[in-house]
C-alpha positions as CSV (number, residue, x, y, z in Angstrom):
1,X,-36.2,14.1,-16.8
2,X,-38.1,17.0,-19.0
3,X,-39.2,16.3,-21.9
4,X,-38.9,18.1,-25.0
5,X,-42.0,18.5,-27.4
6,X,-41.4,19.6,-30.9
7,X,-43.8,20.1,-34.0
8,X,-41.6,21.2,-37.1
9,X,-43.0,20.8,-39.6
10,X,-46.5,20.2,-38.8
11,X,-46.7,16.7,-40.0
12,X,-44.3,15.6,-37.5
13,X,-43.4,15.1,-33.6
14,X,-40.4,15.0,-31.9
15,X,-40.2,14.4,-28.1
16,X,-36.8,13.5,-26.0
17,X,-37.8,11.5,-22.5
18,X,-35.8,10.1,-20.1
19,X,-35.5,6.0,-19.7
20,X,-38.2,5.1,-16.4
21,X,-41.4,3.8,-16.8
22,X,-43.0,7.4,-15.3
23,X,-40.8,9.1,-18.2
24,X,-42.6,7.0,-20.7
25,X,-46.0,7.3,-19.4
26,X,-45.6,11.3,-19.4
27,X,-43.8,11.4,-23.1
28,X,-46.5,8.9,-24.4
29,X,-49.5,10.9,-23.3
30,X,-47.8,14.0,-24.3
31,X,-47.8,12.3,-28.2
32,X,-51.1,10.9,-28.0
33,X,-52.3,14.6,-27.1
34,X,-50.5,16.4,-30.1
35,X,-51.7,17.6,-33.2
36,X,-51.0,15.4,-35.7
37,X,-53.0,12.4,-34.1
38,X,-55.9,14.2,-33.7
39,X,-58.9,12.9,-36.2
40,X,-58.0,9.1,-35.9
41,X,-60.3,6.8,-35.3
42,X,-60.6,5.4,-31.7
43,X,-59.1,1.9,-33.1
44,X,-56.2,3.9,-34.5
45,X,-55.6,5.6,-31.4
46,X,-55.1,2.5,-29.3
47,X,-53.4,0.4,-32.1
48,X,-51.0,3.8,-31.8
49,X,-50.9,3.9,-28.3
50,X,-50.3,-0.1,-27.4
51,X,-47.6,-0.3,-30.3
52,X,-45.9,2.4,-28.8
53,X,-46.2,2.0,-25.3
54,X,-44.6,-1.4,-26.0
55,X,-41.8,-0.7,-27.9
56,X,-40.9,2.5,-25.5
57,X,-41.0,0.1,-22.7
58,X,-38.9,-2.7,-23.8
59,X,-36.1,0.0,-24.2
60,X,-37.0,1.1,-20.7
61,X,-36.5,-2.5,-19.8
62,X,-34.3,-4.3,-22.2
63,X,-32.0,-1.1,-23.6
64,X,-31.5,1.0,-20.5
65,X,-31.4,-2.2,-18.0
66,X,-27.9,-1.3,-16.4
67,X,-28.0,2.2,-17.0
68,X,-29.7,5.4,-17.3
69,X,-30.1,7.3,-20.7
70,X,-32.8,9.1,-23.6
71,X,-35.5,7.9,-25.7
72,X,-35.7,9.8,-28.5
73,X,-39.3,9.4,-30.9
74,X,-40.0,11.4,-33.7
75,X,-43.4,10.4,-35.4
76,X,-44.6,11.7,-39.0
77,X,-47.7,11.2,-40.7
78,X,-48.2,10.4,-43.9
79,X,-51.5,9.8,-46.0
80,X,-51.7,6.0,-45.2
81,X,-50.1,6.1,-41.9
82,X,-48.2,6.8,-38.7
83,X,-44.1,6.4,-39.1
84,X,-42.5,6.2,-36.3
85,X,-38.5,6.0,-35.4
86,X,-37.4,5.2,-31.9
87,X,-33.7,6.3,-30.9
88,X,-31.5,5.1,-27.7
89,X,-27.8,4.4,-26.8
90,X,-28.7,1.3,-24.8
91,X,-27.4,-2.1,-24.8
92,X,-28.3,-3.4,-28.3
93,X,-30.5,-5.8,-29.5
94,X,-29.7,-9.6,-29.0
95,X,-28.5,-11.4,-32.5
96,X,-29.1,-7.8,-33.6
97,X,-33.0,-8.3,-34.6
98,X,-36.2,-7.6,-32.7
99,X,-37.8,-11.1,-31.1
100,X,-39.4,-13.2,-33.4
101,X,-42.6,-12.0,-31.1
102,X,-44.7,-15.4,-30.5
103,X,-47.5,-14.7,-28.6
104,X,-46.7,-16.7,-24.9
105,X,-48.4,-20.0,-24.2
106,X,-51.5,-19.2,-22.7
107,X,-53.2,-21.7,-20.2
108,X,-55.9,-21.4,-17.7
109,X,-57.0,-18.2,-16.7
110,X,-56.1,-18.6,-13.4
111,X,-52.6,-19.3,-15.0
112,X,-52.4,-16.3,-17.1
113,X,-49.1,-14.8,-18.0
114,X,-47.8,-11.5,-16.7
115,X,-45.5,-10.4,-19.7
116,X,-44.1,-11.8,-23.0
117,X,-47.0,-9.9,-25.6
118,X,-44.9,-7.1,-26.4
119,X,-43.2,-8.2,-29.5
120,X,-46.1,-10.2,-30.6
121,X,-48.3,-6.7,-30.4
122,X,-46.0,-4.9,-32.2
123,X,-45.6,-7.3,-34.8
124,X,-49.4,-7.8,-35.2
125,X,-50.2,-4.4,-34.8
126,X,-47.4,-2.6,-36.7
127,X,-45.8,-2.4,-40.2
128,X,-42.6,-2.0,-42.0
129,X,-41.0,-2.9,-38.8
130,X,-36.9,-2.2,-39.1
131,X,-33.9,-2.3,-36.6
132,X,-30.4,-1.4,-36.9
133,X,-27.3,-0.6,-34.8
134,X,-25.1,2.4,-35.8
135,X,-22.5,3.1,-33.2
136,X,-23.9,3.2,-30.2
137,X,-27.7,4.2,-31.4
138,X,-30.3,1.6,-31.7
139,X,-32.6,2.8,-34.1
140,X,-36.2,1.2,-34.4
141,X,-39.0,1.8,-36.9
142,X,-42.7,0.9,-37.7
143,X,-46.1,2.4,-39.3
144,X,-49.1,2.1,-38.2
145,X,-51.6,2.5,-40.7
146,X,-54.5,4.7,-40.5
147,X,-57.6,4.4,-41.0
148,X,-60.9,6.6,-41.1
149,X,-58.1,9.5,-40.7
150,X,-59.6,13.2,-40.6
């Protein structure tokens, strides 16, 4: 699916990507390459990155399970941080709420688990972290503060 890339005003992002994993790789290095993250710190940039790579995938996998649709992201900074708001028409959230997000019991490292971090990153790594379902639109939103920002 193309993507659609849009700075207006210049303080914030807008980008439209399908629902695969390969659409999400493409629109997240597409945001991680525009203007208004440019100056962060490397820590802010992979706090960014993770948080959002996580949340864009659990739509890809949780949302759009049973059918195909778009992931719409628009991302404004502010003085103190990184706002972003996440928009789908996919299958809502269970109970209507993000997971609680407990990190996975973790054993051995042979025994290692795949999966099950997501939520726990993003609520570790995230603030002001909001859901809702309006109609059909799931609507998802978080901050991630910055810090040593240019």
């Amino acid at each position: 699916m193309a993507e659609r890339l849009s700075f207006t005003p210049p303080d914030q992002a807008r980008i439209v990507i399908g629902s695969t994993m390969l659409d999400v790789r493409a629109g997240l290095a597409d945001l991680m390459a525009c203007p208004i993250v440019q100056g962060l710190s490397a820590d802010c940039l992979s706090t960014t990155e993770i948080v959002l790579a996580e949340a864009l995938n659990n739509v890809v996998e949780h949302a759009y399970a049973r059918f195909a649709g778009e992931i719409e992201v628009e991302l404004r900074r502010d003085s103190d941080q990184l706002r972003f708001h996440i928009k789908d028409k996919g299958l809502p959230m269970p109970d209507a709420e993000p997971p609680a997000g407990y990190p996975p019991a973790v054993g051995s490292f042979d025994d290692l688990p795949e999966g099950g971090f997501g939520w726990f990153l993003i609520r570790t790594l995230s603030c002001d972290l909001a859901y809702r379902r309006e109609g059909d639109l799931n609507l998802l939103s978080f901050g991630v503060v910055l810090d040593n920002a240019a």
